[in-house]
C-alpha positions in Angstrom: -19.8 -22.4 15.4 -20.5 -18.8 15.0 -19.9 -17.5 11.2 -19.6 -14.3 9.6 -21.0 -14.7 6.4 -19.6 -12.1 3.7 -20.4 -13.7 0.2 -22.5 -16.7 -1.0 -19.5 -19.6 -1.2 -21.5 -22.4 0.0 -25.0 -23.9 -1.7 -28.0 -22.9 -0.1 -25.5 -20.0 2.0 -27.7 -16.9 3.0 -26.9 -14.1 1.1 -24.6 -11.7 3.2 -23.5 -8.0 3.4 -19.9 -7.6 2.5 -17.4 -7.0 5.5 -16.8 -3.5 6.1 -13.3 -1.9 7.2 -15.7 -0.7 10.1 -16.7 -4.2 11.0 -13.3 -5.5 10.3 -11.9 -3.1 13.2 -14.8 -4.0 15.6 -13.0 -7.4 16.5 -10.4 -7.2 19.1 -8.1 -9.0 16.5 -7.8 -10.8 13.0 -6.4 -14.1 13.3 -4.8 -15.4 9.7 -4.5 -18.9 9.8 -3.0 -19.0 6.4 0.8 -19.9 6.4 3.3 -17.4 6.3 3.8 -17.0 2.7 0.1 -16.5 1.6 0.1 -13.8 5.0 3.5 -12.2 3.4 1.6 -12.0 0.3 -1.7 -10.0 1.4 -3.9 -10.2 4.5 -6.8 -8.6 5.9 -6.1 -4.9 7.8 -4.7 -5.5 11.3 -4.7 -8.7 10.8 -2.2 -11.2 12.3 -0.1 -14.5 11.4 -1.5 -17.8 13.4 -0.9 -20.4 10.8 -2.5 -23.3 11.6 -0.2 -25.2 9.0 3.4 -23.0 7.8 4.6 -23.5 4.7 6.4 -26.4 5.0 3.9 -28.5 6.3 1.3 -27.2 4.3 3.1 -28.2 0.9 3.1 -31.3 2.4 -0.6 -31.9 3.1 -1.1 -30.5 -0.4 1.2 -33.0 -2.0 -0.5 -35.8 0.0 -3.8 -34.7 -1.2 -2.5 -34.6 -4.8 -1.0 -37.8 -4.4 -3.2 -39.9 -2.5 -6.4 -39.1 -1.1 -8.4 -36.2 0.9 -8.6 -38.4 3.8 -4.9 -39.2 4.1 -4.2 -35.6 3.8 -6.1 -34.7 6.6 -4.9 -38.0 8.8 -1.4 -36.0 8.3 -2.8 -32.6 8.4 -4.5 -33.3 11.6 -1.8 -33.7 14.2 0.2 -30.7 12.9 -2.8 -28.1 13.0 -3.3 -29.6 16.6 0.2 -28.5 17.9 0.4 -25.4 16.4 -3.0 -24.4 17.3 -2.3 -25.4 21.0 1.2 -23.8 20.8 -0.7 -20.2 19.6 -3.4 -20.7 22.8 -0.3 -21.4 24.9 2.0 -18.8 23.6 0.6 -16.5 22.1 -3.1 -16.0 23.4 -3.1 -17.6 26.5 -3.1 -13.9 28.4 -6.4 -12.6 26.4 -9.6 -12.2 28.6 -13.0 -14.1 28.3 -14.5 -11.6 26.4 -11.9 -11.7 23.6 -13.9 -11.7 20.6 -11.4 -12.6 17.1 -11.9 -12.7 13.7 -10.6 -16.1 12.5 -9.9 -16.8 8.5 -8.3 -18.9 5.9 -8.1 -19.3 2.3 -11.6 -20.1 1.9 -13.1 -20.7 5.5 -12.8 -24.0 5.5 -10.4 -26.3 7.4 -7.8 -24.3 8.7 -9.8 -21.3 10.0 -12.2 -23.8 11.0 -9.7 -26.0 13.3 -8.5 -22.8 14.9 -12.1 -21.1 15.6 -13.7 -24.5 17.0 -10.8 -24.9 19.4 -10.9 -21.0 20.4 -14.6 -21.6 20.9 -13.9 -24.5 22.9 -11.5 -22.4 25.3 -14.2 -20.0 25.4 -13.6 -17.1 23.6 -16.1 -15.7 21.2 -14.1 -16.5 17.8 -16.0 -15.4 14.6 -15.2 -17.4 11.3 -14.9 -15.5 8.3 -17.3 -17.8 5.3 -15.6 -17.5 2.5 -12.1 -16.6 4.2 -9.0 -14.6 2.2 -10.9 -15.4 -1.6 -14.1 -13.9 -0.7 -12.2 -10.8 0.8 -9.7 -10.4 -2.0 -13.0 -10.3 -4.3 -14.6 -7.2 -2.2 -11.4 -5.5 -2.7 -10.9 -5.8 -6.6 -15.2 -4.5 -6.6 -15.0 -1.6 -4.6 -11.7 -0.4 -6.0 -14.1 0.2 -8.9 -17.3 1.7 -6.8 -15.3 3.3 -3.7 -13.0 6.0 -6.2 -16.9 7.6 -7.2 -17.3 8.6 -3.7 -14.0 10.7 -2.8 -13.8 13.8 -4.0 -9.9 14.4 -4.9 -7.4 17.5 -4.7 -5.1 16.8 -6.8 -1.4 18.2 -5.7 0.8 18.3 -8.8 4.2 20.2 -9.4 7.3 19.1 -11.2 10.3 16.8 -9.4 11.7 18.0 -5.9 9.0 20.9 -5.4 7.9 19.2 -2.2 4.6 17.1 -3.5 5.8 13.7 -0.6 6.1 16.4 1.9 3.0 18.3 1.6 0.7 15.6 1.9 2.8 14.4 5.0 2.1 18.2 5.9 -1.8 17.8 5.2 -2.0 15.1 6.8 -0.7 16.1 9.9 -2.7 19.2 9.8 -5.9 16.7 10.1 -6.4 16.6 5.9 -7.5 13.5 4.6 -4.7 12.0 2.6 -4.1 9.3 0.4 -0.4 8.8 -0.1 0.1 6.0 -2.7 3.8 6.2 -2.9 4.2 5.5 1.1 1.3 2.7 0.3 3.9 1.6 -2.2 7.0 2.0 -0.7 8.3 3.8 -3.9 9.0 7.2 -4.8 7.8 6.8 -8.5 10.9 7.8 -10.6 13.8 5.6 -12.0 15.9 6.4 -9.1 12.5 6.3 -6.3 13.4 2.8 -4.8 13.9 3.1 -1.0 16.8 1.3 0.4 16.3 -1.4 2.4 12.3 -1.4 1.9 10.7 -3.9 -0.6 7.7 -2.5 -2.1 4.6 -4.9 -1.4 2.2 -7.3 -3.6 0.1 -5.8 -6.1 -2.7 -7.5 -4.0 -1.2 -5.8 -0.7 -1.3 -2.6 -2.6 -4.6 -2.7 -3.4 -5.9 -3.8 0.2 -4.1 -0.9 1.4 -5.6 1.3 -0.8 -9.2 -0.1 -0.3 -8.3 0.0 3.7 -7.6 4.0 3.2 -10.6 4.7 0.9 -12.9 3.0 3.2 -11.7 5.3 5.9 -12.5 8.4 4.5 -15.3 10.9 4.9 -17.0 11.5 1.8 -17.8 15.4 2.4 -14.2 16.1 3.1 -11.6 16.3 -0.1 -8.7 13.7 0.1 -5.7 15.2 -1.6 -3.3 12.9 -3.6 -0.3 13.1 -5.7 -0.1 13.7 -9.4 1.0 10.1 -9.6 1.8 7.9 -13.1 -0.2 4.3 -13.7 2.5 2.9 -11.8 4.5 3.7 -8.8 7.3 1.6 -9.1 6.3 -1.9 -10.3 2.5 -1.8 -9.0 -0.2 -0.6 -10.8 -2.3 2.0 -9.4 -6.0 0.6 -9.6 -7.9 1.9 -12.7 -10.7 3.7 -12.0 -9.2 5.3 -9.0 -6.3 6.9 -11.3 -9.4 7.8 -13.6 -11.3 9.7 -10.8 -7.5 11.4 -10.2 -7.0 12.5 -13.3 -10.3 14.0 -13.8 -9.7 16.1 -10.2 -8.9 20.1 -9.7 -5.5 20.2 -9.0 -3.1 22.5 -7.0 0.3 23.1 -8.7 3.5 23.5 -5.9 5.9 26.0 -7.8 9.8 26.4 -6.9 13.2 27.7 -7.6 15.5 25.3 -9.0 17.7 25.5 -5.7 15.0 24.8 -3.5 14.5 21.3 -5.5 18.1 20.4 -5.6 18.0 21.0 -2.0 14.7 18.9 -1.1 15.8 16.4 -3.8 19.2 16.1 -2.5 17.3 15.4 1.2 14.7 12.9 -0.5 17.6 11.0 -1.7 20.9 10.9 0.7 21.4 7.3 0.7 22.5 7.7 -2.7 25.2 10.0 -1.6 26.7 7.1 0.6 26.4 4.9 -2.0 27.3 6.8 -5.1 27.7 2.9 -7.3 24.4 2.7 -6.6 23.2 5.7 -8.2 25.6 4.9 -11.4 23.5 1.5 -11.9 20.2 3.5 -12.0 21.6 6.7 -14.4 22.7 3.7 -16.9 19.4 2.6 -17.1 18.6 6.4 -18.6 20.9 5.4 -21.6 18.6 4.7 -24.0 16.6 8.0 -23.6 20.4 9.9 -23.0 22.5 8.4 -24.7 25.7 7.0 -23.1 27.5 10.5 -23.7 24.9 12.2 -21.6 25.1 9.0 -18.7 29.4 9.2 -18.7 28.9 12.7 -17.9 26.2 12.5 -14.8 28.3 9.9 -13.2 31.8 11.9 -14.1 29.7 14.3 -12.0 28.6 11.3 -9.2 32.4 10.3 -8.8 33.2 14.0 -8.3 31.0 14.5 -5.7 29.4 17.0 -7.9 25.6 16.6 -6.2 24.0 20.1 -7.0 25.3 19.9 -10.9 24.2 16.4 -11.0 21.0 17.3 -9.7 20.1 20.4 -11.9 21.3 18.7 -14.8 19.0 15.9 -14.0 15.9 17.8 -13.5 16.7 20.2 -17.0 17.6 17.2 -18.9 15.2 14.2 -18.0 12.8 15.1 -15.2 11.2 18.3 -15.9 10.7 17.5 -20.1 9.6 13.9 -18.7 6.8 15.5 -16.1 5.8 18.3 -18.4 4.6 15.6 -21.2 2.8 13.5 -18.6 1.1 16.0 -16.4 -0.3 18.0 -19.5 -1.9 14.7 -21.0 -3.0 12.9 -18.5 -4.2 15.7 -15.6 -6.6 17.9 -17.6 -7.2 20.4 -14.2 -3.5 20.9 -14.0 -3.0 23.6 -16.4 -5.2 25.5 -14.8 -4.4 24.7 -11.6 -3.5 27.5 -9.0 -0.4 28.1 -8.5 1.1 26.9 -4.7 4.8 28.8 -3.9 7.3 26.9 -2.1 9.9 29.1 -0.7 11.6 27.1 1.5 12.8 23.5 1.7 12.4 23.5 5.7 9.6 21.2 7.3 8.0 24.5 8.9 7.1 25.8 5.5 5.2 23.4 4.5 3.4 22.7 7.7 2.4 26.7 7.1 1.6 25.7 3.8 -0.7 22.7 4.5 -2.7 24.9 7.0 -3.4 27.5 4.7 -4.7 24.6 2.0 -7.1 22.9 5.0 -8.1 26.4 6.2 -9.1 27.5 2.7 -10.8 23.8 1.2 -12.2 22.4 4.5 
């Protein structure tokens, strides 16, 4: 069976080059044959659910293992794998052409991946095991999210609370700038009140492969621009060197009225103004830094519909003190940074402003 060695799991293994994104994305797919939980949990980019045991079953195997022996786990293990490996080539991949050529891998590259790839092979397509499978992967990751950071050369867009710093890089990014936008990576907005509604943020380890998937993308003689952003972004942890290089980055500071915030912000944020209860249960959380006085008043303000008060008040009282402390210690570059005016909240401002930034750097 053909292998694609990527680290040295197995005695007497040859020693292999690690798996590039670029040789990742050569395959004409990843097949996961993990169950869905470890998939849900992280997976290789692209890749694809075709669990050869689900959850269910696989606890089950696992218990039988535990319980009795390797060989009676894989007497029970071996008619389930069967089914659902002949219900994926029926279902699933029965339209693919000869030439289909998948990447195939497990927790390890061992038995499930291997079931799957040997019967693939048998069909005749050209599946490619992955030695070492998800583990060997997930340890590529965690080393060059300390090597891959050295290469990228960061701009570093900074500016207090609702001056536009989300919309910018969506801006840059659709003016061709490389981008590296770790609050859409984590599904956060990176405040108190940044959770989105109805969108979960990921796995730390999910995180991370995105991230390493974005920095293995980019063109080293082209500057990536990122956001000013904390060690966290919500609850995941923004990888350490990489918020080193970004701290250490020049920086572009976005500058602008207090109206033009509280009219992005008040955009950024309209689910809270259908669901107003919602927004109570965050400010309480601000008590201890407030003071309940301070809380009773923004939501007197909430329940009165009161948005553009609530707002200003918000960014005079806990944002702009809050951002002021953080961005002087922790970006060096940002007190000098050049200034950036943002004069209007509409989408075609800053798509005017991104071009002049990638007309001016690139």
């Amino acid at each position: 069976m053909t292998e694609l060695p990527f680290h040295r799991d197995r005695p007497g293994a040859v020693a292999a080059t690690p798996l590039t994104l670029a040789e990742i994305r050569a395959f004409d797919a990843v097949l996961d044959a993990r169950s869905p939980s470890e998939f849900a949990e992280d997976h290789l980019p692209g890749a694809v659910n075709a669990p050869v045991l689900d959850d269910e079953e696989r606890a089950l195997v696992g218990t039988v293992y535990k319980q009795r022996s390797s060989f009676e786990a894989k007497r029970l293990g071996a008619p389930l794998a069967a089914r659902n490996i002949a219900r994926a080539i029926e279902e699933r991949f029965a339209g693919e052409p000869r030439d289909w050529r998948p990447l195939v891998y497990c927790w390890r590259g061992g038995g499930r991946s291997g079931s799957l790839a040997h019967v693939l092979r048998q069909v005749g397509w050209n599946a490619v095991r992955l030695e070492g499978g998800y583990k060997a992967f997930r340890r590529q990751v965690v080393a060059d999210l300390e090597a891959l950071p050295e290469r990228v050369r960061f701009q570093v867009i900074c500016g207090a609370t609702g001056t536009g710093k989300s919309r910018l890089l969506e801006a840059l990014a659709k003016a061709g700038a490389q981008v590296l936008d770790l609050e859409v990576l984590a599904a956060h907005r990176g405040s108190v009140l940044g959770e989105l509604p109805d969108a979960p943020q990921p796995s730390q380890k999910a995180f991370e492969t995105a991230i390493w998937t974005a920095l293995s993308g980019f063109d080293p003689a082209r500057p990536v621009y990122v956001e000013s952003e904390s060690r966290k972004v919500g609850d995941l942890r923004v990888p350490e060197r990489l918020i080193e290089r970004m701290r250490a980055s020049p920086c572009l500071r976005l500058e602008a009225s207090q109206p033009t915030r509280v009219a992005l912000l008040l955009e950024d944020y309209a689910h809270f103004l259908s669901d107003p209860e919602r927004l109570a249960e965050k400010l309480r959380c601000l008590a201890p830094l407030h003071g309940a006085a301070r809380i009773d008043a923004w939501i007197a303000q909430l329940r009165r519909g009161d948005w553009n008060a609530l707002v200003a008040d918000l960014l005079e009282s806990h944002y702009d003190p809050a951002y002021r402390r953080s961005l002087v210690r922790n970006y060096r570059e940002a007190a000098c940074a050049p200034p950036v005016p943002v004069d209007d909240p509409r989408p075609e401002s800053f798509r005017a402003i991104a071009r002049a930034i990638v007309g001016a750097r690139e």
